[in-house]
Structure formats: structure tokens, C-alpha cells
N, C-alpha and C positions, 0 to 999 in steps of 0.2 A: 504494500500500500504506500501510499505517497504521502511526505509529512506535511501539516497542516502550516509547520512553521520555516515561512522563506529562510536561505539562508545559503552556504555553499554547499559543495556537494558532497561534502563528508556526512554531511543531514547532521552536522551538530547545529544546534538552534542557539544563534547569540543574542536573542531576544528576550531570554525564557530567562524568570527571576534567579538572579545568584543567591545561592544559599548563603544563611548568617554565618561571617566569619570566614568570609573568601574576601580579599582584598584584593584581587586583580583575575578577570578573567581573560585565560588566552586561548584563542584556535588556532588550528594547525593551518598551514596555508593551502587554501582554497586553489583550485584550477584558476585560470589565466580563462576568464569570461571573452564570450565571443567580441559583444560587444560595450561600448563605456558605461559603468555603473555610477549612478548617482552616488557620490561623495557626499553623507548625513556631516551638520556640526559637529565640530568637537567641545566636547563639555569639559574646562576643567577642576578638575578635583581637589582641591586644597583639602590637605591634613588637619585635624581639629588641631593643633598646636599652630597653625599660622596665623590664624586670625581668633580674636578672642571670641568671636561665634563659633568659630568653628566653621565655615562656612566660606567665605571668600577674603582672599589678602586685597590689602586696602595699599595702592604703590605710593600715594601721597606717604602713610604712614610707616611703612617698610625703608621709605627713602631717608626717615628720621635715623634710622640707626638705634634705636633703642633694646635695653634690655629688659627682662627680666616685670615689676610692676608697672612701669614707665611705660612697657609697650602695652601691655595690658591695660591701662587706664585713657592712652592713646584709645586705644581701640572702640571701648568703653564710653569716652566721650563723645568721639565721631558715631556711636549709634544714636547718644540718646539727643545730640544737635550735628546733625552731617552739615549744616554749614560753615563749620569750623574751619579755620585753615590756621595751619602748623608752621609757625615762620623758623622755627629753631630745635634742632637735637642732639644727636652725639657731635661733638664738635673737636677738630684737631687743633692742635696748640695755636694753627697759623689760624683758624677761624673763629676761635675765644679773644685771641689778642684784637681781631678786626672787631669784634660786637664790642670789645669793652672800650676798643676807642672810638667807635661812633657814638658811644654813650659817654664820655668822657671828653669828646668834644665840645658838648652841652654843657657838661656838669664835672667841672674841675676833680669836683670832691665826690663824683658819683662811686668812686672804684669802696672807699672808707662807710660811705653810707648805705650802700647796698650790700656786700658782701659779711660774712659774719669775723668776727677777729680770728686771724690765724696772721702764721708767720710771711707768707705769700702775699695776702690779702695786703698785710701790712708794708712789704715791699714794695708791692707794685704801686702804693700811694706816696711811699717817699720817694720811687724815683721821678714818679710825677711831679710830686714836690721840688724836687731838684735841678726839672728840667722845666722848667713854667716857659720858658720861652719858644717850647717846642708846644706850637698851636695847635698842627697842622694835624686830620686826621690821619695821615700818612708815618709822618714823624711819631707820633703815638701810639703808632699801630706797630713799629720796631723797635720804639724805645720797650714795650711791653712783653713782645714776644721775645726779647732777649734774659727779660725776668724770668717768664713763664720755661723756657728753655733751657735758663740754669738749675731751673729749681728740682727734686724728686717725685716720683709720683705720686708719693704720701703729701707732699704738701698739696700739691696739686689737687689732690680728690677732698681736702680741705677747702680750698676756693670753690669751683664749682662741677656742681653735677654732671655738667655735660658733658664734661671731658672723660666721664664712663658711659655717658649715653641711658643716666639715669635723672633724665629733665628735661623736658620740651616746652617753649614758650606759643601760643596761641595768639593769632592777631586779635588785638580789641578791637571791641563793635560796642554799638551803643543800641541796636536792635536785639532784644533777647538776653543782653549785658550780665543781667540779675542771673536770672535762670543758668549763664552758663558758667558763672563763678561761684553759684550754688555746687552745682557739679564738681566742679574741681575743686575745693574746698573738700567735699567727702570723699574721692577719691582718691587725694592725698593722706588720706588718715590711715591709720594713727602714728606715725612714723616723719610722715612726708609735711612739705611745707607747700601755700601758693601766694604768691605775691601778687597784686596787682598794681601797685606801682614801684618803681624801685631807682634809688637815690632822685627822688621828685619828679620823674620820667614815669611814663603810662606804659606799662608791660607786664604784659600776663605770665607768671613766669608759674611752673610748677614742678615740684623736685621731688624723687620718689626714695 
């Protein structure tokens, strides 16, 4: 008799429900069909560990670099307001030093008033101190990164989070504003911190 279910000519049916606890099913290869067979979508499949649904990877938030809760609260916030957008995450020595002198351009004293005391923290605001005549966000962004370069990575993970890719900044909005700083506030707990302004500058910042 002839099987009820299309498929190649081996008559295995690739249609027919996979049993619980099969993770990949494969056929043997089929004959070489007369003529062009319609080519079905392909559906892809993410692992429950890549997105905190389980479900589908979000490449905005993959592109952060994050680990461990930070990705997870990423994820997290992006369902419960998908119009979030992610201006900051794990960051390398050369793109810590660039955010801290665009901010730092502004705010002489922003490096002392945003960050918490450590030994780093507190370098990197004397040499600002010592260079006042170095304005320029250029000049500040290698007077910096020559700090942040000599230092160890223990001090280092004392300044800031990003430099493990445990803390991503959020652009503000003034739409929905409440609501999404409610969120991040719980998020962060009970461990985590979030900022929403920092050394007198408007920046969503939250650290896990």
C-alpha cells in the first residue's frame, strides 16, 4: 500500500510528530527528484539558554556583550517595554575611556561624583585634576585610557561594570519614563544598582 505521508522514497515520513526527547531529527538522503522541489522556510531554533524566553535571540541585545544576570534582565526588560534601546555594555578599556570623556567633557568633576571610591576611581580624577588644560574630548579620552591601562583588573572591576559586561545603560525617554525605571529598579535587586542620573548628567545606567 502506498503511504498517506508525502515525503522521499525511503517512505520515512519527516512530517510525522518527533517523539519527547529527540532533539534533532535526520533522514537518510533521498533520490535526486526528477524535477525542482519547493524549498519550505527554515525555522530557526534557539536553545532555551539564549534568550531569557527561551525562544528567540534578540541581536540588539547579544551585540551588548553581557553576562550572566545583566543578560538576563536585558532580556527581561526588552519583553516587558520592546521599545527600549541599549546604548551601552560590555565595554573595552578603549570604549570606557571614550564614554567617561564624553561625560567628562561636560562635567569636570563627573569621573568623582558618579563613580563609587576606589583606588582607580580616584586616579583617574587626579589626573584630570592635573591636566585641567587638557579640554579637549580627545585629549581626555588618552589622558584616561592611559590610567585605565596601567591599572589591574581588580581595580578595574572596582570602577565599572562594564568592563565585565555586567551593566548596560538604556537610552532615556520621557514617554513611558516611570514605568521603565520601575522595571529596572526590580531587576537590579537585590544585589544590583540603577542610576538614572549620574554626576548631574541624565543616564540610565544599571549594574548587575
Amino acid at each position: 500500500m502506498g503511504s498517506r505521508c508525502p515525503g522521499p522514497a525511503n517512505g520515512e515520513c519527516l512530517d510525522a510528530p518527533i517523539k519527547d526527547g529527540t532533539l534533532l531529527r535526520v533522514a537518510s538522503t533521498p533520490p535526486v527528484p526528477a524535477g525542482p522541489v519547493p524549498q519550505s522556510p527554515k525555522r530557526l531554533v534557539v536553545p532555551a539558554a539564549a534568550g531569557a524566553s527561551g525562544h528567540e535571540v534578540d541581536a540588539a541585545i547579544e551585540a551588548l556583550a553581557l553576562r550572566g544576570r545583566a543578560r538576563i534582565a536585558a532580556y527581561a526588560l526588552k519583553k516587558v517595554h520592546p521599545t527600549v534601546v541599549f546604548t551601552s555594555g560590555r565595554r573595552s578599556l578603549v570604549d570606557q575611556a571614550r564614554a567617561m570623556a564624553q561625560n567628562v567633557a561636560k562635567n569636570r568633576k563627573w569621573v568623582s561624583e558618579t563613580y563609587a571610591a576606589s583606588t582607580l576611581s580616584a586616579r583617574c580624577q587626579r589626573w584630570l585634576d592635573l591636566n585641567a588644560k587638557k579640554t579637549s574630548q580627545a585629549d581626555i579620552e588618552r589622558g584616561l585610557l592611559d590610567v585605565l591601562q596601567d591599572a589591574t583588573d581588580t581595580e578595574r572591576s572596582y570602577l565599572s561594570k562594564h568592563l565585565s559586561g555586567d551593566a548596560f545603560d538604556v537610552q532615556p525617554v520621557t514617554e513611558n519614563a516611570e514605568a521603565i525605571k520601575r522595571t529596572l529598579r526590580k531587576l537590579v535587586k537585590p544585589h544590583g544598582r540603577f542610576l538614572d542620573v549620574e554626576g548631574g548628567l541624565v543616564r540610565w545606567h544599571a549594574q548587575f
